[in-house]
N, C-alpha and C positions, 0 to 999 in steps of 0.2 A: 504494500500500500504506500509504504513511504519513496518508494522509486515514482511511483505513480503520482503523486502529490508533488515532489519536487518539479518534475516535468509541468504539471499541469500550472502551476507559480509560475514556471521562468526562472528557475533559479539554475546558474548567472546567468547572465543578458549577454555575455560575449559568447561566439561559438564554440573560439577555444578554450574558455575557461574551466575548473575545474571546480568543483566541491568537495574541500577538501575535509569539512568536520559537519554530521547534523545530530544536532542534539534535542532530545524530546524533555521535556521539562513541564512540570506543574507551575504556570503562572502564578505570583502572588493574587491574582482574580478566584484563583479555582480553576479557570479553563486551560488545556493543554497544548502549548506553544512549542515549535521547533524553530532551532537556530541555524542557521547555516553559514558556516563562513569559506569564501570563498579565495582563490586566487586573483581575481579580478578588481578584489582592493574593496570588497562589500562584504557587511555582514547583515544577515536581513534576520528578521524575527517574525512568524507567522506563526495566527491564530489554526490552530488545527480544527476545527468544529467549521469555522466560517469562511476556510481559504481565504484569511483575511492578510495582507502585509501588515504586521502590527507597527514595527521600526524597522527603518533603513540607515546602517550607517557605513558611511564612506571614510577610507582613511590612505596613505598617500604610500603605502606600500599591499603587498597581496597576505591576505589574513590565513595562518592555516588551521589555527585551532582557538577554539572559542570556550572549550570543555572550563566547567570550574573543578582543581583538586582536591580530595579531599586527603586528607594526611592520617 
């Protein structure tokens, strides 16, 4: 489902670009968001119930992981 969800978002917008980390995660809402960071320099955050783009952030280098560790 989640190969199929990314595709249907766009996630990235370049042809070549890659995705390199998605992470599914319990919004502090309660609804369940994936992350995805990419090499194309974007990290997007999408509402998973509503194929919604929740946040989109751009930064000046290619992002490969977005994961939080826990120790």
């Amino acid at each position: 489902m989640l190969k199929e969800l990314v595709k249907a978002v766009g996630v990235p917008v370049k042809d070549n670009a890659i995705t390199n980390v998605v992470e599914i995660y319990e919004h502090p809402s309660g609804a369940i968001h994936f992350m995805a960071s990419n090499n194309d320099s974007r990290v997007r955050d999408f509402d998973m119930e509503r194929f919604h783009l929740s946040k989109h952030f751009y930064f000046p280098w290619p992002i490969n992981d977005t994961r939080e560790w826990e120790q």
